[in-house]
BAGUZA-537949 format. One record per residue (C-alpha): residue number from 1; residue in three letters; x, y, z. Coordinates in Angstrom, 3 decimals, m for minus. Example, Ala and Ser with C-alpha at 12.3 -4.5 7.8 and 13.67 -1.06 7.14 Angstrom:
# BAGUZA-537949
 resi resn       px       py       pz
    1  ALA   12.300   m4.500    7.800
    2  SER   13.670   m1.060    7.140
***
This chain:
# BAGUZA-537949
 resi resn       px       py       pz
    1  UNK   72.867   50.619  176.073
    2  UNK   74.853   47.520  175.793
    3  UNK   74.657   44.568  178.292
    4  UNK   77.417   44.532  180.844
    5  UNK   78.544   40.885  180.316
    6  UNK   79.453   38.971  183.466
    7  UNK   82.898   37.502  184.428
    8  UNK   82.188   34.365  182.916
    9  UNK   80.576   35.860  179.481
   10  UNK   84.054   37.551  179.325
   11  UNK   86.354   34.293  180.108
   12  UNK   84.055   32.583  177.203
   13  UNK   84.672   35.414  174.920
   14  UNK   88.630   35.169  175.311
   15  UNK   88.072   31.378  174.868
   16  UNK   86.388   31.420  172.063
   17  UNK   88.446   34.070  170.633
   18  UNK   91.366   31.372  171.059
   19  UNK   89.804   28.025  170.337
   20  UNK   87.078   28.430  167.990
   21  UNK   88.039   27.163  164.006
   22  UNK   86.414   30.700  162.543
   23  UNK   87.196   31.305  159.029
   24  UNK   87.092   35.225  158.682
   25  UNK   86.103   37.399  155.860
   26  UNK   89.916   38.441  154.731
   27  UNK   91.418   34.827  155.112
   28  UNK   89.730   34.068  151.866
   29  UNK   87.900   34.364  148.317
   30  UNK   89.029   37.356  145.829
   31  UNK   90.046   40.755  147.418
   32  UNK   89.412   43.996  146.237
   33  UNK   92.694   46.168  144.407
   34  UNK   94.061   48.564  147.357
   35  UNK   93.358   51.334  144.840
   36  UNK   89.413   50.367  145.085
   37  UNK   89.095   49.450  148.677
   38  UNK   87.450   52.184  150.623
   39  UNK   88.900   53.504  153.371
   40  UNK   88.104   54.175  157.603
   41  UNK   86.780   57.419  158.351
   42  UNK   85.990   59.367  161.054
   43  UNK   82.955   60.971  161.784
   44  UNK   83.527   64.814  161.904
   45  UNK   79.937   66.186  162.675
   46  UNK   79.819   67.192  166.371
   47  UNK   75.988   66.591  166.320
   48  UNK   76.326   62.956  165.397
   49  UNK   77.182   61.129  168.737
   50  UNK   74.994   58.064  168.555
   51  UNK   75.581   56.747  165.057
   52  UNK   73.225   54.193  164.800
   53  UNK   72.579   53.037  161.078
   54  UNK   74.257   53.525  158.339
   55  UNK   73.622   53.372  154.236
   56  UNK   75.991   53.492  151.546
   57  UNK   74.313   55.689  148.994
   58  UNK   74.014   54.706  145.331
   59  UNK   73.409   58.235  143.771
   60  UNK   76.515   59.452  145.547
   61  UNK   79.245   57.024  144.915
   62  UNK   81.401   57.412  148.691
   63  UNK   78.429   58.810  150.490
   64  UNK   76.701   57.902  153.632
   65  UNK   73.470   57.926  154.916
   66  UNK   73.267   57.858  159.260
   67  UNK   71.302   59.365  161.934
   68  UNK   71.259   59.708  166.102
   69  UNK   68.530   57.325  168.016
   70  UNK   67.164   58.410  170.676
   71  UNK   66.501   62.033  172.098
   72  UNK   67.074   63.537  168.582
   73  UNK   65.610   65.355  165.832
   74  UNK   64.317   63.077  163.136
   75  UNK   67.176   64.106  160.980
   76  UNK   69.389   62.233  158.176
   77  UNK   72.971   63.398  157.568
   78  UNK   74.716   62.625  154.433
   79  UNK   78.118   62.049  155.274
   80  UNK   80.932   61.975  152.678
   81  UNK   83.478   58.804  153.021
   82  UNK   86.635   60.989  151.925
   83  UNK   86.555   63.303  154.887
   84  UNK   84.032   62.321  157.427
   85  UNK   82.392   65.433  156.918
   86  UNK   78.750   66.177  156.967
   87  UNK   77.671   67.454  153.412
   88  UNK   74.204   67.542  153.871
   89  UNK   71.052   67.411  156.348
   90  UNK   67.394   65.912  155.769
   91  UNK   65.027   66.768  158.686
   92  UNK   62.163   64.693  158.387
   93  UNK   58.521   67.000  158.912
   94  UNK   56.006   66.122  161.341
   95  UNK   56.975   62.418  162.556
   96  UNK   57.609   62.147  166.156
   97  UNK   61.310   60.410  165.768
   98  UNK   61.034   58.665  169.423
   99  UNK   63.937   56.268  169.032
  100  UNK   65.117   55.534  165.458
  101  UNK   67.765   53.028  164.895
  102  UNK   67.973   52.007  161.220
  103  UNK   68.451   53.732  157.763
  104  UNK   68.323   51.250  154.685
  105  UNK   67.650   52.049  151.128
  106  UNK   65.170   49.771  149.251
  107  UNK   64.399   49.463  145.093
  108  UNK   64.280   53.031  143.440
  109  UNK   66.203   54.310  145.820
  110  UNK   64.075   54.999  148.491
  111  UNK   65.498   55.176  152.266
  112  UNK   63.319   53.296  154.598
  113  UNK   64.212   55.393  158.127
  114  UNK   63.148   53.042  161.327
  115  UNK   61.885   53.952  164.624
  116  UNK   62.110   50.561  166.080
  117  UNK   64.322   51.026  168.690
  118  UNK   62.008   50.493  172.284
  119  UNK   64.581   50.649  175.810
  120  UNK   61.712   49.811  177.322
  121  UNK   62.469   46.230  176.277
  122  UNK   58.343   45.433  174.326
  123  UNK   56.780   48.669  176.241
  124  UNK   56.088   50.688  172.550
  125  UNK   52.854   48.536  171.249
  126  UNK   53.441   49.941  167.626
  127  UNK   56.546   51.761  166.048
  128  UNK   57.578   53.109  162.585
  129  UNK   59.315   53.231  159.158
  130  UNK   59.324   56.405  157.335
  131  UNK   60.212   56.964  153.565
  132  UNK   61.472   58.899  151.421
  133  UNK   63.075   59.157  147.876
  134  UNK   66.921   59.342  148.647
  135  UNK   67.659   63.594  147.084
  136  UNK   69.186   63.931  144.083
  137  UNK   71.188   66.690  144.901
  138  UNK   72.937   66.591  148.437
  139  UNK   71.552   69.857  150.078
  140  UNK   70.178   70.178  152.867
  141  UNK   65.890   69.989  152.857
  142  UNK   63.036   69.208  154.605
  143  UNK   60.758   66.290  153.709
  144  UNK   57.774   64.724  154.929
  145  UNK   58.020   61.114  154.533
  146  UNK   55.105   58.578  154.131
  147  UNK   54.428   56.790  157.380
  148  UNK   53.516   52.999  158.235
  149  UNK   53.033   51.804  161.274
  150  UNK   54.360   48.356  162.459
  151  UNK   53.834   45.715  164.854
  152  UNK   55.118   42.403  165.619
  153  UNK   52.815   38.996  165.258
  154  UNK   54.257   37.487  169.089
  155  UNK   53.686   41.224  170.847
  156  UNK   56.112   44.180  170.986
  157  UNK   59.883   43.719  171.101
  158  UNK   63.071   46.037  171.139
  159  UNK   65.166   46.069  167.583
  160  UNK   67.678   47.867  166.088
  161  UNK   68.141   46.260  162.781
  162  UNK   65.421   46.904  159.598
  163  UNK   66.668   45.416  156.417
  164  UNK   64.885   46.384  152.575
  165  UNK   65.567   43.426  150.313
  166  UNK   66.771   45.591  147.258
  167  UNK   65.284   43.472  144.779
  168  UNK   61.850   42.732  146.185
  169  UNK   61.491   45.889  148.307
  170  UNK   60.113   43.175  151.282
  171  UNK   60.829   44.551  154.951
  172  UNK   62.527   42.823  157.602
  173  UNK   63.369   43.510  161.603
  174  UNK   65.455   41.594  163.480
  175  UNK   64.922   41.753  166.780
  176  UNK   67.749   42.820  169.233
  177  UNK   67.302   39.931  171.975
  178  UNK   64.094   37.513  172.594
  179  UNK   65.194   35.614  175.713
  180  UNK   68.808   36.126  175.061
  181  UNK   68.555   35.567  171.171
  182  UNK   66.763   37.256  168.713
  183  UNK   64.339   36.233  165.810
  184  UNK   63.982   37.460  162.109
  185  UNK   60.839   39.470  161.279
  186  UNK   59.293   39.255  157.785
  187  UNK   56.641   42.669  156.636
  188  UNK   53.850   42.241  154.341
  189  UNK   55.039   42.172  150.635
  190  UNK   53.901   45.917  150.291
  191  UNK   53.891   48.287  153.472
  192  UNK   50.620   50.182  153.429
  193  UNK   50.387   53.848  154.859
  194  UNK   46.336   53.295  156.210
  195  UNK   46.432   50.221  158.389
  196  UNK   48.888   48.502  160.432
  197  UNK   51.912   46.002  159.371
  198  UNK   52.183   42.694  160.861
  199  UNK   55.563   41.521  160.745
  200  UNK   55.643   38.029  160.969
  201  UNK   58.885   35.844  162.658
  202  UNK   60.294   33.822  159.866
  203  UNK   63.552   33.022  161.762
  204  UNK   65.360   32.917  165.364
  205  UNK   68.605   34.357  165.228
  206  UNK   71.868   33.450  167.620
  207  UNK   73.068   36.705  168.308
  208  UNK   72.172   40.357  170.009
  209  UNK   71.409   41.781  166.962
  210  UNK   72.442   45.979  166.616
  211  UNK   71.765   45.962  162.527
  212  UNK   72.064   44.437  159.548
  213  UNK   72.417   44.979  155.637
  214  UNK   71.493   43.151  152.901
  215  UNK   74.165   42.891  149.478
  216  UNK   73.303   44.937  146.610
  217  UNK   72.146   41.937  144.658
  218  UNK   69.947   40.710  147.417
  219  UNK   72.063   37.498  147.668
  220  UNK   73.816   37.671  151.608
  221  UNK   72.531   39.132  154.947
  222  UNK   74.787   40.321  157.190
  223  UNK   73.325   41.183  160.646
  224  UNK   75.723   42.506  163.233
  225  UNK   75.912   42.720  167.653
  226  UNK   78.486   44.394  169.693
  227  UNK   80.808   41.565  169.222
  228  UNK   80.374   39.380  166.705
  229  UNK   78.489   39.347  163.046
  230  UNK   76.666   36.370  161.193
  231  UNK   76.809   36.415  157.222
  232  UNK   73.550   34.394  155.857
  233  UNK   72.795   33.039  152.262
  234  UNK   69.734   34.771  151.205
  235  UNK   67.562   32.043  149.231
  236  UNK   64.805   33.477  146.814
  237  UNK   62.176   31.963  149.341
  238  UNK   63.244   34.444  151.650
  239  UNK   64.750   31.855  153.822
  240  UNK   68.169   32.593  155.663
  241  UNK   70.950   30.179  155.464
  242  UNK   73.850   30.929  157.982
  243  UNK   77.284   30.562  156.371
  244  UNK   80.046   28.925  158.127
  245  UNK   82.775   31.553  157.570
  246  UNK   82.625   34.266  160.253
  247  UNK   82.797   38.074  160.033
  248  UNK   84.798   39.745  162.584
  249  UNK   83.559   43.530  163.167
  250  UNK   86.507   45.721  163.790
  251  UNK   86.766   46.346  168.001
  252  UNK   84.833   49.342  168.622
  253  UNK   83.673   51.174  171.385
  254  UNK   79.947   50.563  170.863
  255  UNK   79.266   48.595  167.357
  256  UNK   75.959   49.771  166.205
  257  UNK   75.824   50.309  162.346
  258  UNK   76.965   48.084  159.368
  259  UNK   76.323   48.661  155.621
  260  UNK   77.415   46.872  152.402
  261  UNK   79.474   49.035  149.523
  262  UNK   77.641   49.896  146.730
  263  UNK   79.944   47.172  145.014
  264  UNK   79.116   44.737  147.507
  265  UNK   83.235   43.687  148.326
  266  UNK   83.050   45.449  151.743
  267  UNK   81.280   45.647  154.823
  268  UNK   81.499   49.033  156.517
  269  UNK   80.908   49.463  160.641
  270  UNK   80.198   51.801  162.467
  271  UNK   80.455   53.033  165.996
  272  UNK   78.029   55.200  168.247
  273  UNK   80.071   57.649  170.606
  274  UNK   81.655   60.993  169.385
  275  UNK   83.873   61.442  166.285
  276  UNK   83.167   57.769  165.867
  277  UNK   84.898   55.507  162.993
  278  UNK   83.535   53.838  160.233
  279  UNK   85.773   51.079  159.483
  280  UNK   85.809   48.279  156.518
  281  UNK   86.190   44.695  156.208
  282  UNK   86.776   43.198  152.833
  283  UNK   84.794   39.835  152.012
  284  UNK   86.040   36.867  150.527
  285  UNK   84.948   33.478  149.409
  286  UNK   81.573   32.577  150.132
  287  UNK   80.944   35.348  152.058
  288  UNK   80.883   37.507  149.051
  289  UNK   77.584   37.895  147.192
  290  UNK   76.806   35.597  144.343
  291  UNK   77.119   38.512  141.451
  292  UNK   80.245   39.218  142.996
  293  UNK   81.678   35.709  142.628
  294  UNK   80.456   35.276  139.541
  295  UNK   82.278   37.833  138.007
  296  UNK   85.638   37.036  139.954
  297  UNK   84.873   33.114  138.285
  298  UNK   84.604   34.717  134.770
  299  UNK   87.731   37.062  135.140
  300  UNK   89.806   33.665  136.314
  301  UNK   88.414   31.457  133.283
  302  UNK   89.299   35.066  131.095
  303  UNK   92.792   34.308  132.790
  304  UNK   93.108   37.820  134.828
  305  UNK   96.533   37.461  136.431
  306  UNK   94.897   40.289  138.585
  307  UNK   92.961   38.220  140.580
  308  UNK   95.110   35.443  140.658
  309  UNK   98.115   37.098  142.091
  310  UNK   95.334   38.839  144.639
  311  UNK   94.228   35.876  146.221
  312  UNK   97.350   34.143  146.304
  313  UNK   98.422   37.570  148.346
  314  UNK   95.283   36.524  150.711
  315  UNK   96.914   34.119  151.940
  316  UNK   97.752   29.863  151.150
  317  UNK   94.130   28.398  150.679
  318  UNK   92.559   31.581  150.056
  319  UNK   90.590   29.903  147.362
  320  UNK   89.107   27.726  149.683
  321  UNK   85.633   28.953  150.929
  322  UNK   86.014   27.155  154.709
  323  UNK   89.583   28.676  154.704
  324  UNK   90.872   28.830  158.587
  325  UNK   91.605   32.309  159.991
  326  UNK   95.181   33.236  159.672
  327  UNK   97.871   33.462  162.756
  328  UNK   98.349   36.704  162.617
  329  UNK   94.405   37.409  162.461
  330  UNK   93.998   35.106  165.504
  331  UNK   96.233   36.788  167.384
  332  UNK   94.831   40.201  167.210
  333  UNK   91.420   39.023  167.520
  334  UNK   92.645   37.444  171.010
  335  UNK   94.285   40.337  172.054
  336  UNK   91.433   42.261  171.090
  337  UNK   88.586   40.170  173.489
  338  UNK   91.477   40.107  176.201
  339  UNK   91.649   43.688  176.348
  340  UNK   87.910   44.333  176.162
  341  UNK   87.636   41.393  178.834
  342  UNK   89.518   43.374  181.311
  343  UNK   87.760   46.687  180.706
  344  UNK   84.609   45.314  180.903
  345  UNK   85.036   43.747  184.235
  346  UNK   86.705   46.683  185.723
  347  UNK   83.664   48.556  185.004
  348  UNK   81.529   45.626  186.138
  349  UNK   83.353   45.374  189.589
  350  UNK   83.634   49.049  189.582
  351  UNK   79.158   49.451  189.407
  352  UNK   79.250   46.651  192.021
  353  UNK   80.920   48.640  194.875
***
């Protein structure tokens, strides 16, 4: 469950929401044609009411991979972008499924499923990530994964996010909140199946972290919380770099799920809660992974009007990586925290009564 912030976490949150210089993901860089964008969707699937990860696929161009956490079947539903419609079920055989919160497809295509998630707050002393080859065919079967156990190098900790670098196939957890923050877990280079994983802290983190996605080519790190998202420059040394252009996550009613498009021009969030959305945000400037700008840089020297006349419709500076957030943005984002401010004290004063 979410934290029930206190009056003065929800003043701060309009404040900042009003004051703070954030440079958002639309306000700049090269967008995507309106007839490529994806689209929201709604999650139709009455079984699926705590969406918890997500995973574009990349056999099944507008597919997506999620699952339920706790008190559920160790199942995977493949979920088709178009409709919101379930189009097919994986049931993982003979793993316990006590609280999994992550989905996340690593090199060859194999879906690394996580059972990280401990509400006990560091009470599980080891959890798990189970794989599997993503199915060729969407239909529904049953599949035993391969099993490796996990633990964490500082003692046991709650998380929510497990990230598979798609180029090296290396591990990561981010923790969901160490003290009020959250840290950056690095596996071995190669899980193994017969021993235990170590997963070592290679980073402390500045947010209450619910998951995260690496870009197809490896290059950015998004990790998401409730309210807020932090896009990071992933260096070769494994090292992340925060970037100083924000993300803003749509407002949704319990922001638990985030994956990158196969193409890596959108982020896509999702919601737990029933017939939840999945809703995109298009990246631009630096935000967008290095292949990505690369080939908008080689279009503009080709002189593509295309993208020209795109980001000029962006926005004026749109070009500019540190590009402010737009009026019009600001003001819906400060609507947005006012009217979550005010619901979430009600229900605070409400629980203190």
């Amino acid at each position: 469950m979410p934290p029930t912030p206190r009056p003065a976490a929800l003043v701060t949150l309009v404040t900042l929401a009003v004051l703070a210089p954030l440079p958002v993901a639309t306000a700049a860089g090269p967008a995507v044609a309106d007839d490529a964008a994806p689209e929201a969707f709604t999650l139709t699937d009455p079984r699926i009411v705590e969406s918890s990860g997500l995973q574009a696929s990349r056999q099944h161009p507008g597919v997506y991979w999620t699952h339920n956490d706790s008190d559920d079947a160790a199942l995977l539903y493949a979920v088709d972008g178009a409709t919101g419609d379930t189009v097919a079920t994986v049931t993982l055989d003979g793993v316990e499924a006590r609280d999994i919160e992550a989905v996340s497809l690593g090199p060859g295509d194999e879906l690394f499923v996580a059972d990280i998630g401990d509400n006990f707050d560091g009470g599980w002393s080891e959890v798990w990530i189970y794989r599997l080859p993503e199915p060729a065919d969407l239909a529904d079967a049953t599949v035993t994964p391969t099993v490796s156990t996990l633990t964490y190098a500082d003692g046991p900790r709650d998380a929510e996010a497990l990230m598979v670098h798609p180029v090296t196939g290396r591990v990561y957890v981010a923790s969901k909140k160490q003290d009020g923050g959250a840290k950056l877990y690095a596996g071995p280079e190669e899980l193994s199946t017969s021993g235990v994983n170590v997963f070592e802290p290679v980073a402390d983190l500045d947010l209450w972290v619910t998951d995260g996605a690496f870009s197809p080519d490896g290059t950015r790190l998004l990790l998401r919380g409730y309210f807020g998202a932090v896009m990071y420059r992933w260096h070769d040394d494994g090292a992340p770099e925060p970037l100083d252009q924000r993300v803003v996550p749509p407002l949704q009613q319990q922001g638990e799920s985030v994956t990158f498009t196969p193409d890596g021009r959108t982020l896509m969030f999702g919601s737990e809660g029933e017939a939840s959305a999945v809703e995109p945000v298009a990246l631009g400037g630096a935000l967008l992974p290095e292949t990505v700008r690369e080939q908008a840089a080689e279009g503009d020297a080709e002189g593509d009007g295309g993208t020209a006349a795109q980001d000029g419709a962006a926005g004026e500076g749109s070009g500019d990586d540190d590009g402010e957030i737009a009026l019009s943005t600001r003001a819906a984002v400060v609507v947005a925290a006012a009217v979550l401010a005010v619901v979430l004290l009600r229900r605070l004063v409400t629980r203190r009564r």
